[in-house]
C-alpha positions as CSV (number, residue, x, y, z in Angstrom):
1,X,94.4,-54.0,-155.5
2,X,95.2,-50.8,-157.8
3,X,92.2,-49.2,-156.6
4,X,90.5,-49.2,-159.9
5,X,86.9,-50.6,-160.3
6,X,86.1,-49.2,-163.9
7,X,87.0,-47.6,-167.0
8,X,86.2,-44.8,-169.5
9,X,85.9,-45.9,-172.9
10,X,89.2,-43.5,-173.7
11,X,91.3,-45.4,-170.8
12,X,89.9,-49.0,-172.1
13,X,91.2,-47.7,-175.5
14,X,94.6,-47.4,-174.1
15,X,94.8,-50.2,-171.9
16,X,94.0,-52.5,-174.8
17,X,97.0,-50.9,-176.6
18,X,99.1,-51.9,-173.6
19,X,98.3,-55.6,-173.3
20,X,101.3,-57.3,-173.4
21,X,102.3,-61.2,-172.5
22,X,105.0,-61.0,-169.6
23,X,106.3,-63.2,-166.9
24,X,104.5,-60.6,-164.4
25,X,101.5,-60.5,-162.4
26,X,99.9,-58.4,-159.6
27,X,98.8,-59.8,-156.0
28,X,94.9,-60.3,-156.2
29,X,92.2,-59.5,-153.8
30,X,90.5,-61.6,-151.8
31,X,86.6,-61.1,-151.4
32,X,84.6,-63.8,-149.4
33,X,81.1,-64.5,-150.7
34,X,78.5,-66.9,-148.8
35,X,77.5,-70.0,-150.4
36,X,73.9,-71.5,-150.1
37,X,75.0,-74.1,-147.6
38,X,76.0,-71.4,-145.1
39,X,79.6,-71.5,-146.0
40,X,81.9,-69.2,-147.7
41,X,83.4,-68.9,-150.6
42,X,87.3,-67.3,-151.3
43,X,87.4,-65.1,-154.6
44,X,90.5,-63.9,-155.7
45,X,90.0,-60.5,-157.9
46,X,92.7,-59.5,-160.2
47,X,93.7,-56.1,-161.0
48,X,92.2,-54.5,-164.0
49,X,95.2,-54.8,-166.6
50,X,95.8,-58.5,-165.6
51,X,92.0,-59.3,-166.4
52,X,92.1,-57.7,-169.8
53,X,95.4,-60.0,-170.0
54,X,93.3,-63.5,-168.9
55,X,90.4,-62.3,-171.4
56,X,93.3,-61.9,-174.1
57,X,95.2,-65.2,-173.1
58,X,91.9,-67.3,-172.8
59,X,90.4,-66.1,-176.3
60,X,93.8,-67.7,-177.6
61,X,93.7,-70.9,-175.5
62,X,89.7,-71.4,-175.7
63,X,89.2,-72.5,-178.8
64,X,92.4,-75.0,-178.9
65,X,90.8,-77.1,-176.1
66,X,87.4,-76.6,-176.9
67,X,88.3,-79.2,-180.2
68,X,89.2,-81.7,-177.8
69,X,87.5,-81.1,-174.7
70,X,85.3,-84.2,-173.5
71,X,81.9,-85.0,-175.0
72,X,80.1,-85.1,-171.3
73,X,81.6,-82.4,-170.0
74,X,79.2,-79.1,-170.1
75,X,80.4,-76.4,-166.8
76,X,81.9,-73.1,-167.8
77,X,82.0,-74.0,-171.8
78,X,80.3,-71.8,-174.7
79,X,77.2,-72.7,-175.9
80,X,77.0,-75.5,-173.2
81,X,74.7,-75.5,-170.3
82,X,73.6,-77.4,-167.0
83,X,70.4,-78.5,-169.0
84,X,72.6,-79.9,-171.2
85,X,74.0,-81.6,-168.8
86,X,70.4,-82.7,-167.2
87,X,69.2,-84.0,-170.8
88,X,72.6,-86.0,-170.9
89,X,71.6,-88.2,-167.8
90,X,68.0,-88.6,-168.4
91,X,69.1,-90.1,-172.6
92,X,71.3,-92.7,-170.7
93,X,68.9,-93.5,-167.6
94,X,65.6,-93.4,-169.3
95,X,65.4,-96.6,-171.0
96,X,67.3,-98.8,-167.7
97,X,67.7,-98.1,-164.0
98,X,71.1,-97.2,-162.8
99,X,73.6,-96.5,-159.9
100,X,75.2,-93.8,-159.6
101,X,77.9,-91.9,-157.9
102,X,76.9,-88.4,-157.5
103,X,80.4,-87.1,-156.5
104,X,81.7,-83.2,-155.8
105,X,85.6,-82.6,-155.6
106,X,86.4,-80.6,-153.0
107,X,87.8,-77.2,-153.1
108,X,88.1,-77.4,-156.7
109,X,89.4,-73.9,-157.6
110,X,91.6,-73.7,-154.8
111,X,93.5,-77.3,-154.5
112,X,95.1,-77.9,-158.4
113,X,98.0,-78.3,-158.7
114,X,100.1,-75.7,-160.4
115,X,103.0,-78.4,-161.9
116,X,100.7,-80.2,-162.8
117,X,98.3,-78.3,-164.3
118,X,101.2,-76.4,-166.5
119,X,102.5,-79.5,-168.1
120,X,98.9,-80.6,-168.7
121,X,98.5,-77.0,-170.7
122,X,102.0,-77.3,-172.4
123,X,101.2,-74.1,-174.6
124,X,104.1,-72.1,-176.0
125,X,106.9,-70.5,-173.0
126,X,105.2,-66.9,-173.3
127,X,102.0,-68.0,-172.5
128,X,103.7,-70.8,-169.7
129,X,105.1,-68.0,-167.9
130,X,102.2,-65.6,-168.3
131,X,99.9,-68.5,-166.3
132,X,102.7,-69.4,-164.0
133,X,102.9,-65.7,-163.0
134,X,98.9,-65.7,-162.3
135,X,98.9,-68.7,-160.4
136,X,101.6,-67.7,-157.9
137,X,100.6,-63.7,-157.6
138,X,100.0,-64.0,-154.2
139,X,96.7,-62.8,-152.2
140,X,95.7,-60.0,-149.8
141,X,92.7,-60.7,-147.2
142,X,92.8,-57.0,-145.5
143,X,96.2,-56.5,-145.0
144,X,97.7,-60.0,-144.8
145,X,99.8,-61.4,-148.0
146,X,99.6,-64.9,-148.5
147,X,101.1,-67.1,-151.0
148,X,99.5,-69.1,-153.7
149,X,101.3,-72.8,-154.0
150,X,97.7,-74.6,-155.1
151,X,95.2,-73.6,-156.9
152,X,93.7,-70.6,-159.4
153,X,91.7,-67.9,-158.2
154,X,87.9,-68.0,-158.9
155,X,87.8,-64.0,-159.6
156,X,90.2,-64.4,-162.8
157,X,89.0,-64.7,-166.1
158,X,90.7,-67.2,-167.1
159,X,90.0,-69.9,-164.0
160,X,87.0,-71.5,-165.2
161,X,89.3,-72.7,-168.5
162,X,91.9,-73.7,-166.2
163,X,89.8,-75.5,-164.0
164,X,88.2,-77.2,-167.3
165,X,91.5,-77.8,-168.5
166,X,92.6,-79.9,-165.2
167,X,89.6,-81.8,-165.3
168,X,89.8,-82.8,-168.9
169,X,90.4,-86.8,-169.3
170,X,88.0,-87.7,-166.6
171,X,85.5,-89.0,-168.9
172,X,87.8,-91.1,-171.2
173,X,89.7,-92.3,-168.4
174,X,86.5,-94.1,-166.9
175,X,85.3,-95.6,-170.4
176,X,89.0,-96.9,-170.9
177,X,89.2,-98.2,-167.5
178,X,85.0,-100.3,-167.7
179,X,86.7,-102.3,-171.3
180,X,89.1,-103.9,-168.5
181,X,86.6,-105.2,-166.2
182,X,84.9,-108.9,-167.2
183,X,81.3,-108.9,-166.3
184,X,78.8,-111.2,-167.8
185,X,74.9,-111.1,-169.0
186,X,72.6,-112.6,-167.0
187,X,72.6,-115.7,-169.6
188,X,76.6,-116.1,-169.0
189,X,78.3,-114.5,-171.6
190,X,80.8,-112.3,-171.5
191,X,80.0,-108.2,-172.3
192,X,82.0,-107.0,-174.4
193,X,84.4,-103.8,-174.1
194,X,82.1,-101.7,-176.3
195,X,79.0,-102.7,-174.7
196,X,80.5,-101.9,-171.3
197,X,81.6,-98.3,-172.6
198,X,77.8,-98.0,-173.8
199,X,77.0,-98.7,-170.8
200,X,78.7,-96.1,-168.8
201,X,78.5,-92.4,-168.1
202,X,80.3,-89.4,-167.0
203,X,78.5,-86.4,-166.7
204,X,80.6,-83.6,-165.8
205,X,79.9,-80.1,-165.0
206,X,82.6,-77.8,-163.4
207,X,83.7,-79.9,-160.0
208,X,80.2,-81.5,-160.0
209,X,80.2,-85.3,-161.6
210,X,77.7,-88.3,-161.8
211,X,79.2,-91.5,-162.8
212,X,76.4,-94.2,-163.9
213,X,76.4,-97.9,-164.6
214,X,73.4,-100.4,-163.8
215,X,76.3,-102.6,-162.0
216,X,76.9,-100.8,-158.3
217,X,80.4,-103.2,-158.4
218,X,81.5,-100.7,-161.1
219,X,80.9,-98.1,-159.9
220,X,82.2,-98.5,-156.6
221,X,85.5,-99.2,-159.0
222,X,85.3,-96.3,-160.7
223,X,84.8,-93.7,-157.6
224,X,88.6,-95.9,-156.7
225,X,90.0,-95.0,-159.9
226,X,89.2,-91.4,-159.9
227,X,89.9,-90.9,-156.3
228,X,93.5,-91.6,-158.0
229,X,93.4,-89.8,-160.4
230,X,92.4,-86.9,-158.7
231,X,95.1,-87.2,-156.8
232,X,97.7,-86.5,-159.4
233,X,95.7,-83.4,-160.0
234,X,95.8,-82.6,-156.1
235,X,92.5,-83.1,-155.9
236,X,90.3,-85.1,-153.9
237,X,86.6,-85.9,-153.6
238,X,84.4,-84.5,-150.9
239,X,83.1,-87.0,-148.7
240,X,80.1,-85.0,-147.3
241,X,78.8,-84.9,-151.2
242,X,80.1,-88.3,-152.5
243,X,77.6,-91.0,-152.4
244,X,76.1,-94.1,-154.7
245,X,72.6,-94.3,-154.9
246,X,70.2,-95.8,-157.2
247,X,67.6,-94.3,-160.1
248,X,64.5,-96.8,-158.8
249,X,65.7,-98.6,-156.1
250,X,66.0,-97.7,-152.1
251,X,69.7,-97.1,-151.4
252,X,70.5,-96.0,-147.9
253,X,67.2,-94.6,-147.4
254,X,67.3,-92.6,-151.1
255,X,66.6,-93.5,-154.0
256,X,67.7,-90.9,-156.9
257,X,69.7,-88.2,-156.7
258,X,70.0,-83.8,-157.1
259,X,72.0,-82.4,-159.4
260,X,72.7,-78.8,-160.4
261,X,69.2,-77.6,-158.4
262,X,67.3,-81.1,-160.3
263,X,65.7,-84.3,-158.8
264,X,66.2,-87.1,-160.9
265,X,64.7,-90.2,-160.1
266,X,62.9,-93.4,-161.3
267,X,59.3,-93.8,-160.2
268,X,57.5,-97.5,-160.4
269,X,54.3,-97.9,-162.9
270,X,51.3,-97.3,-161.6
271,X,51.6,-94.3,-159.7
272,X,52.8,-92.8,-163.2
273,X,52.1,-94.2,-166.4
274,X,55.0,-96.6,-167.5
275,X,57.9,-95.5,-170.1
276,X,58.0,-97.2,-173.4
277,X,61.2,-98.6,-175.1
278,X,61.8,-98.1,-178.7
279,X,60.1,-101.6,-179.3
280,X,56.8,-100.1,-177.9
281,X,57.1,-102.5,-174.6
282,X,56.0,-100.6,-170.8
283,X,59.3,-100.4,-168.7
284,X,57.8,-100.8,-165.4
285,X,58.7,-97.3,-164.2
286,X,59.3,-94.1,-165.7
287,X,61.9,-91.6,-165.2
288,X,61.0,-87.7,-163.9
289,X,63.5,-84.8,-163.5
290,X,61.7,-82.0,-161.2
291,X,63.1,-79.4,-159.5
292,X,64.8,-80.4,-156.0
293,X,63.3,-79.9,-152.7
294,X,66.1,-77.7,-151.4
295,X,65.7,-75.6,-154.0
296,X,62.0,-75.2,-154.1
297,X,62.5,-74.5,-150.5
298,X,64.9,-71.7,-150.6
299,X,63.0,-69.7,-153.6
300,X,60.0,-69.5,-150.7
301,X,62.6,-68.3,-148.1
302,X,63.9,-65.6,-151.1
303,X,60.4,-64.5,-152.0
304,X,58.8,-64.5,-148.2
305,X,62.1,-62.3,-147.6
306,X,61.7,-59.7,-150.3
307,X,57.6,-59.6,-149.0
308,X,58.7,-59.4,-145.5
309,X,61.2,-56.0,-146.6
310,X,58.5,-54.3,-148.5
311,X,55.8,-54.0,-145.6
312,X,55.9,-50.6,-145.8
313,X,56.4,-50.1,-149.5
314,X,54.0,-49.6,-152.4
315,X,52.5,-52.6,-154.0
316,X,54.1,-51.6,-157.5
317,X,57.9,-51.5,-155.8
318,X,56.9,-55.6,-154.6
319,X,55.6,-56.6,-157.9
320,X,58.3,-55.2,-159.9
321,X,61.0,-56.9,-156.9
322,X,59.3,-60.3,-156.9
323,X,59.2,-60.8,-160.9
324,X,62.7,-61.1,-161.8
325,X,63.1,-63.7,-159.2
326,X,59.6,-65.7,-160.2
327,X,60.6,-65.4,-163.6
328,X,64.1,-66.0,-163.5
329,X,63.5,-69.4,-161.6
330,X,60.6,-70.5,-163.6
331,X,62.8,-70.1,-166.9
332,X,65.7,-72.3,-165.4
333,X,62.7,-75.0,-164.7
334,X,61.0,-74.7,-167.6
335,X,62.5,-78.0,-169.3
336,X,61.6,-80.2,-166.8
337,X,58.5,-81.5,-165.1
338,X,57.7,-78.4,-163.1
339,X,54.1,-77.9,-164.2
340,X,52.4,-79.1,-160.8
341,X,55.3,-77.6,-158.7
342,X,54.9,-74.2,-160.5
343,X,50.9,-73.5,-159.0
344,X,52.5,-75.0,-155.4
345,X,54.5,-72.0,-155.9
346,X,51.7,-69.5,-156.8
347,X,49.2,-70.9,-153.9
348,X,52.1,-70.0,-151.1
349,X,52.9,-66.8,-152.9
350,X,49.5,-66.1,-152.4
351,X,49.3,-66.9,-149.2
352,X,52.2,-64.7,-148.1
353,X,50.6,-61.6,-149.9
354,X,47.3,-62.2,-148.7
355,X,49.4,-62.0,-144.9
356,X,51.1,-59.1,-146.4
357,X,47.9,-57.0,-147.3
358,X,46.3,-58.0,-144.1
359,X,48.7,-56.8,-142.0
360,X,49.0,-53.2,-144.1
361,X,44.9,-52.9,-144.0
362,X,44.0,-54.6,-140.3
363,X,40.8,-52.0,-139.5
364,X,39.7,-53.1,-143.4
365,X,37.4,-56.2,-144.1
366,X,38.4,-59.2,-146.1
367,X,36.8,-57.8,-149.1
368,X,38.0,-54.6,-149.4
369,X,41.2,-55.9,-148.2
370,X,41.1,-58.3,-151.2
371,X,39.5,-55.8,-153.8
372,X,42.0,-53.3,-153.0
373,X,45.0,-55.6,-153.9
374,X,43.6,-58.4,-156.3
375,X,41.5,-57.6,-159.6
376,X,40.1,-59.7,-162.6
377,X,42.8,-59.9,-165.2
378,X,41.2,-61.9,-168.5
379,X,39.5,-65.0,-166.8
380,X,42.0,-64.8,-163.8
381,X,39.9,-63.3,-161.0
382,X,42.7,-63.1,-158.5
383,X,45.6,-61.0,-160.2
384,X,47.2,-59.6,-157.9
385,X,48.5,-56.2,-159.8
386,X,47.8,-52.2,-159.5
387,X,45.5,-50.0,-160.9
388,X,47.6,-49.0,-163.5
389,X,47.5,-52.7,-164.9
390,X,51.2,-53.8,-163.5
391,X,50.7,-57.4,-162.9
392,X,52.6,-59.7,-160.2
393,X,54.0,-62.6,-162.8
394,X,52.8,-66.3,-162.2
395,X,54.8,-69.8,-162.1
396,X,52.7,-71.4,-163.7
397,X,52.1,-69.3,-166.5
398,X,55.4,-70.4,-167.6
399,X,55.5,-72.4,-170.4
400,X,56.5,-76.5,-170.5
401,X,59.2,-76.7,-172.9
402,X,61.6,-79.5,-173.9
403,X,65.5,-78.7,-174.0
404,X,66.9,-80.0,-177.0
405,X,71.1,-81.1,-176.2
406,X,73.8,-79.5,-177.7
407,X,75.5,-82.4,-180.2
408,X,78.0,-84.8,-179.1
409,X,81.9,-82.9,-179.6
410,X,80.5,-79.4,-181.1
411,X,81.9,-76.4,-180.4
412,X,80.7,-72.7,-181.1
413,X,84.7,-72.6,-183.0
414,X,83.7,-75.4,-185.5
415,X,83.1,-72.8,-188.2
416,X,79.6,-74.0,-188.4
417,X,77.5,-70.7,-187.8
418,X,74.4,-72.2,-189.4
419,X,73.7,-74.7,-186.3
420,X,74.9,-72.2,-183.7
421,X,72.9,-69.5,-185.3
422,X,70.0,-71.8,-185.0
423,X,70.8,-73.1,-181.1
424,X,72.0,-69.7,-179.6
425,X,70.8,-66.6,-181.9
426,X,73.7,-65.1,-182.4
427,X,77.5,-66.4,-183.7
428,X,80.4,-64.1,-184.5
429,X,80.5,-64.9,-188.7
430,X,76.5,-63.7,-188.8
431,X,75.0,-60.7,-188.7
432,X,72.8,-60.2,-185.6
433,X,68.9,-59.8,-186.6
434,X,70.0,-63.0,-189.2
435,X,71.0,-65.0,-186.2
436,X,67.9,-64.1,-184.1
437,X,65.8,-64.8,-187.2
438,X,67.6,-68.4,-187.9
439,X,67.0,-68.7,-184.0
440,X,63.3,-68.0,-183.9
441,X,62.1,-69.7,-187.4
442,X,64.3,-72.6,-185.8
443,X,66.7,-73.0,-189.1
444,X,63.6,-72.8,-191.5
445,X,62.8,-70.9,-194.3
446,X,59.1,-68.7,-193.6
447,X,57.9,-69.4,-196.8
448,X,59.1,-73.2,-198.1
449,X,59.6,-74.0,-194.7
450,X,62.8,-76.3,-196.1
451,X,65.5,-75.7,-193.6
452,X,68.6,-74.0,-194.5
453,X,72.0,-75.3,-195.4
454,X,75.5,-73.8,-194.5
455,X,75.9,-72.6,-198.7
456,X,72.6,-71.2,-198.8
457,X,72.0,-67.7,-199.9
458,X,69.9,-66.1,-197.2
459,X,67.9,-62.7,-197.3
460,X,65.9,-61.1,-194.8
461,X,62.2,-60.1,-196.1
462,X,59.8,-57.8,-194.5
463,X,56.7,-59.6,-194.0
464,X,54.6,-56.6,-194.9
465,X,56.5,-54.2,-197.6
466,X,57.8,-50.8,-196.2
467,X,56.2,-49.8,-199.3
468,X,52.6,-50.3,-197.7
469,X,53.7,-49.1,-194.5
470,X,55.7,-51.9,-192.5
471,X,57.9,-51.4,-190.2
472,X,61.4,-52.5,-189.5
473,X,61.1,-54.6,-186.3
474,X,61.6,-57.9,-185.6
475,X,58.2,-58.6,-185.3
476,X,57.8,-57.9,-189.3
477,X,60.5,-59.6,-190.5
478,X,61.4,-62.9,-191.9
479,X,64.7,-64.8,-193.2
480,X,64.1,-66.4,-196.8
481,X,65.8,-68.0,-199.4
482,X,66.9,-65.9,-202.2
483,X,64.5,-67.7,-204.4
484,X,61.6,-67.7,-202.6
485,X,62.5,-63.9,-201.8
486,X,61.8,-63.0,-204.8
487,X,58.9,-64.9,-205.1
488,X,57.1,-63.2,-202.8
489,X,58.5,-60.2,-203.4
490,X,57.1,-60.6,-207.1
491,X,53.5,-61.8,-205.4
492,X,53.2,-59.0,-202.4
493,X,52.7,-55.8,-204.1
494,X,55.9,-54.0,-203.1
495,X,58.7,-51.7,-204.5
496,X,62.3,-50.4,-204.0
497,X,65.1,-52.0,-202.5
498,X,65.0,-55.2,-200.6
499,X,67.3,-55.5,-197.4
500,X,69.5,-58.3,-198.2
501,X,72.7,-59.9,-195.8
């Protein structure tokens, strides 16, 4: 709205000076981007000095409700991710088929109530009045004002913690609602409270929930309760996304469910090897999480669209457009079982090039076509890459790895920079190339391979001594304990100063 789309590091210096806590705020500006159903979606973009101000505000807020923030609850929170949020579903379905209600609230950002959400935040009157003032700034599409009553804008820094914020409870209200409802085993006895809160999950991430029980009756009970509480919130659920439906069994002509771009479903043995419980006994079915058919769908459409805009290009400026995206998407799939799905991928990429070269070479034969294009890299005879060795990247040459959750009530402000280090590779209290180090050695030490505790003393080594000619990369270096530091430093031949943190 002030016209102003970046600063010089001189004008940052000053603004930063200037950031003050008022009752004040300046109208936003609303952008409209598409969504992947074909919608769109309203952001509202605050001025530069009032985004500083939500930056400011939420570094002071963040860390107060990040020690009580919900265990389940994973969207728009540090060092928390939507695979954590996939590895929460599959540790409570794996061992026992469930329903679920796979539920979306609708129009999350935009629907919250403001009363309700300030009492709910009940932070000091400065900072009341700084948040009132944001939520009721007011928005310009072109050059009509409209007034905010509902809602927090989805450009401001600060939304995603609000949003969070009205949200939180969700989770403990549902396990404190199941210890009220009698059900009984299948030999007649009663199930008690703790067993029903064991029982039941709600996994939350932003406005995107799943809510899991192997009863359907609860369930159904819950999706009433939280309609109602919703309600208080001004919320409501979206009846276009809300729907129960079953890990194994056929629900209204589903069975499983998507969630945050997964599949997650329940197959029965035989066509896959049966699960084992922790007493060594087969399950009957086991339980896959693959990437959903929507979204393998629209990465072709993405891909065949940048092929189809480079017919004319060279084949360098393709291969160099096309990896980010093959990349990108094979990283975000990487923890689930994607291994099959990933050389699907690479046989219809290769079948749009082959169309591609084809139509740029039509008076050519198949095999200069073909030799022109594709070369022997290592044992893979059909790379398709340049002469000067720049190489179109693969799907399935991505590896298979299991995502390991972040635990139970953490947070990245507990003060504990040993496991964060570890789990992220970086945290504010440590130095950087001893974060990436505790990161990539995975909390060991190189050399007793013992892993480190929080009162360690920790020293980074040079694998080969810059005495005899190593270098200082990452690639040479290796974090230690201070004894076996010197250890090896004693065994290794080398001189002078050590680099120590």
């Amino acid at each position: 709205m002030d016209g102003v789309k970046s600063l010089s590091p001189e004008e940052r210096l000053k603004l930063a000076g200037q950031l003050r806590l008022t009752d004040k705020s300046r109208r936003t500006r609303r952008v409209w981007i598409p969504k992947s159903n074909g919608e769109k979606r309203p952001l509202g973009i605050p001025i530069m000095r009032d985004r500083a101000t939500q930056a400011l505000a939420k570094l002071a807020l963040e860390p107060e409700w990040e020690a009580v923030f919900e265990e389940n609850s994973y969207g728009f929170r540090p060092g928390r991710s939507c695979h954590d949020a996939i590895v929460a579903i599959y540790t409570h379905i794996n061992q026992k088929p469930r329903y679920v209600l796979d539920a979306d609230i609708a129009k999350c950002f935009d629907k919250i109530n403001h009363q309700a959400l300030l009492k709910k935040i009940n932070s000091f009157p400065k900072m009341q009045r700084q948040i009132k003032a944001w939520l009721k700034s007011g928005v310009m599409d072109g050059k009509e004002l409209y007034s905010t009553e509902e809602g927090t804008p989805q450009g401001g820094v600060i939304s995603p913690l609000l949003a969070n914020i009205a949200l939180h409870g969700l989770e403990n209200l549902v396990k404190e609602y199941v210890k009220t409802i009698e059900l009984r085993d299948a030999n007649g006895y009663k199930i008690r409270p703790r067993d029903m809160v064991k029982a039941t999950a709600l996994i939350r991430y932003a406005d995107d929930f799943v809510c899991m029980h192997e009863n359907k009756e609860v369930v159904e009970r819950c999706q009433r309760i939280i309609s109602e509480w919703l309600a208080q919130m001004g919320l409501e659920l979206k009846p276009s996304k809300t729907n129960i439906c079953h890990t194994l069994e056929m629900v209204e002509d589903k069975i499983g469910f998507d969630f945050l771009g997964f599949n997650i479903r329940q197959y029965p043995a035989g066509k896959y090897k049966s699960a084992k419980n922790s007493n060594d006994e087969p399950l009957g079915f086991n339980t896959l999480i693959t990437p959903s058919k929507d979204k393998r769908i629209s990465h072709q459409k993405s891909l065949g669209k940048v092929i189809d805009c480079h017919r004319n290009k060279k084949q360098s400026e393709l291969i160099l457009e096309l990896n980010p995206i093959i990349r990108g998407w094979s990283n975000y799939y990487s923890h689930v079982v994607s291994k099959e799905i990933f050389y699907k991928m690479d046989y219809l990429i290769w079948q749009k090039l082959r169309r591609w070269a084809i139509r740029r070479c039509p008076k050519s034969n198949s095999y200069e076509t073909f030799s022109k294009y594709w070369r022997t890299v290592d044992t893979d005879h059909w790379r398709f890459c340049t002469n000067e060795g720049l190489k179109l990247a693969k799907h399935g040459e991505t590896e298979i790895t299991r995502f390991v959750k972040v635990k139970g009530n953490r947070s990245v402000y507990d003060g504990d920079f040993m496991y964060w280090s570890v789990r992220l590779g970086k945290h504010p209290e440590t130095p950087m190339r001893m974060a990436r180090l505790l990161q990539k050695q995975k909390g060991k030490c190189a050399v007793c391979e013992h892993y480190f505790k929080q009162d360690d003393v920790m020293e980074i080594d040079h694998i080969k001594p810059k005495s005899q000619g190593g270098k200082d990369r990452y690639e040479n270096l290796q974090l230690l304990h201070r004894h076996c530091h010197d250890k090896k430093t004693a065994n290794d031949g080398s001189y002078g100063t050590c680099v120590k943190s």
